[in-house]
C-alpha positions in Angstrom: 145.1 132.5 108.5 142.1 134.7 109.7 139.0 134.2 107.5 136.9 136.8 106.0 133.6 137.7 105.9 132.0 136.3 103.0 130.1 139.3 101.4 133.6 140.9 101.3 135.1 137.3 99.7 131.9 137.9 97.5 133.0 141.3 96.5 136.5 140.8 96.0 135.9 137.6 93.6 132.9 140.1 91.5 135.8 143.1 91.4 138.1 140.9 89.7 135.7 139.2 87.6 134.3 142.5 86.5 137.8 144.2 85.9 139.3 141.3 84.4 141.7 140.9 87.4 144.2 137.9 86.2 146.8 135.7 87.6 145.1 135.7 90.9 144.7 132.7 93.4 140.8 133.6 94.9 140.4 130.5 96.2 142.5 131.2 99.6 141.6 134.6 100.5 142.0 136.1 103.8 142.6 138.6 106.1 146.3 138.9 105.5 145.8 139.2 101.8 147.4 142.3 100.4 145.9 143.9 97.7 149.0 144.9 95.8 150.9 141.8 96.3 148.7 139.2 96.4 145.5 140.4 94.1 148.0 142.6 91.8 146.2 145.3 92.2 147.9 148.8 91.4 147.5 152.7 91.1 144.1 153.2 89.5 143.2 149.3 89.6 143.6 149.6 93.5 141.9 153.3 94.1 138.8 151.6 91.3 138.7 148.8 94.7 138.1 151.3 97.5 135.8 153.9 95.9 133.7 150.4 94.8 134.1 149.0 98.1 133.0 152.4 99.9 130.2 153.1 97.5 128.5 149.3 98.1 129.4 148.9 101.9 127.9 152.9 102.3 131.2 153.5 104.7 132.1 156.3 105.9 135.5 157.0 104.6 136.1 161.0 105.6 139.6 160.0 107.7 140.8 157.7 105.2 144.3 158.5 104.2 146.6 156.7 101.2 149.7 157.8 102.9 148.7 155.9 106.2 148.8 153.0 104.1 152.4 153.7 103.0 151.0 154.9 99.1 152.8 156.3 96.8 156.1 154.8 98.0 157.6 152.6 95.0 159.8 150.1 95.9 162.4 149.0 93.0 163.2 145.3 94.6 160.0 144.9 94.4 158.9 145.5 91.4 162.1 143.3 90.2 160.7 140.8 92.1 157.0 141.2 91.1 158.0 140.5 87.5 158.9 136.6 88.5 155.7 134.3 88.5 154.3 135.7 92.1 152.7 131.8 92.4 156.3 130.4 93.1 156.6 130.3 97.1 160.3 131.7 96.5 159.1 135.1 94.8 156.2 135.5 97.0 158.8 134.9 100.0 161.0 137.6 98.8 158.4 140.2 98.2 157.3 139.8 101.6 160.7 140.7 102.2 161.7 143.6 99.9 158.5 144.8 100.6 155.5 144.8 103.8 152.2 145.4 102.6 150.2 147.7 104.8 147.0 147.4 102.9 145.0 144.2 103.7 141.4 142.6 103.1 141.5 142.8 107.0 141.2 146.8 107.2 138.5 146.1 104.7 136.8 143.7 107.0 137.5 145.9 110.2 135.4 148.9 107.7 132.9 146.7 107.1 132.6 145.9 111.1 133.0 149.8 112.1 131.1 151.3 109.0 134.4 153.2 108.7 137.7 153.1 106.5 140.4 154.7 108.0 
């Protein structure tokens, strides 16, 4: 598992401190960690992380698109299987499986690297 840089470890712990972000493991984040799946973070919850993350990084975000990320696209076996305890290796497994997430704290790191989101 790729490691992240710690400012953005930093800010990711302070976002869901400071929005009361539960049920969360924070202890094993990484580059692969998705932000819907594995920090449960949704619609506003998730579009409240990038315009924080823009605004204290000062990135450039003028080519950033939702839709290149696959958003909005609802997924019902998901959210069937989201509604299981995600900590069980079983329902995390299936997720994974009914459903790929294309957003990651590693496009967050690559921003952070190119002073772009895209």
């Amino acid at each position: 598992m790729p490691e992240i840089n710690k400012e953005l470890e930093r800010f990711v712990v302070d976002f869901c401190h400071d929005n009361k972000v539960r049920n969360v493991d924070l202890t094993e984040l990484s580059a692969e960690t998705s932000l819907d799946l594995d920090l449960n973070l949704f619609d506003l919850s998730i579009d409240l992380f990038v315009s924080d993350f823009i605004t204290r990084f000062k990135l450039d975000h003028s080519e950033f698109n939702w839709s290149t990320y696959g958003y909005p696209s609802p997924n019902a076996a998901f959210i069937v299987f989201r509604s299981f305890n995600y900590k069980l290796p079983w329902v995390k497994r299936m997720c994974r499986r009914a459903y790929q997430p294309k957003i990651t704290l590693g496009v967050f790191q690559d921003a952070m690297v190119t002073g772009m989101l895209r």
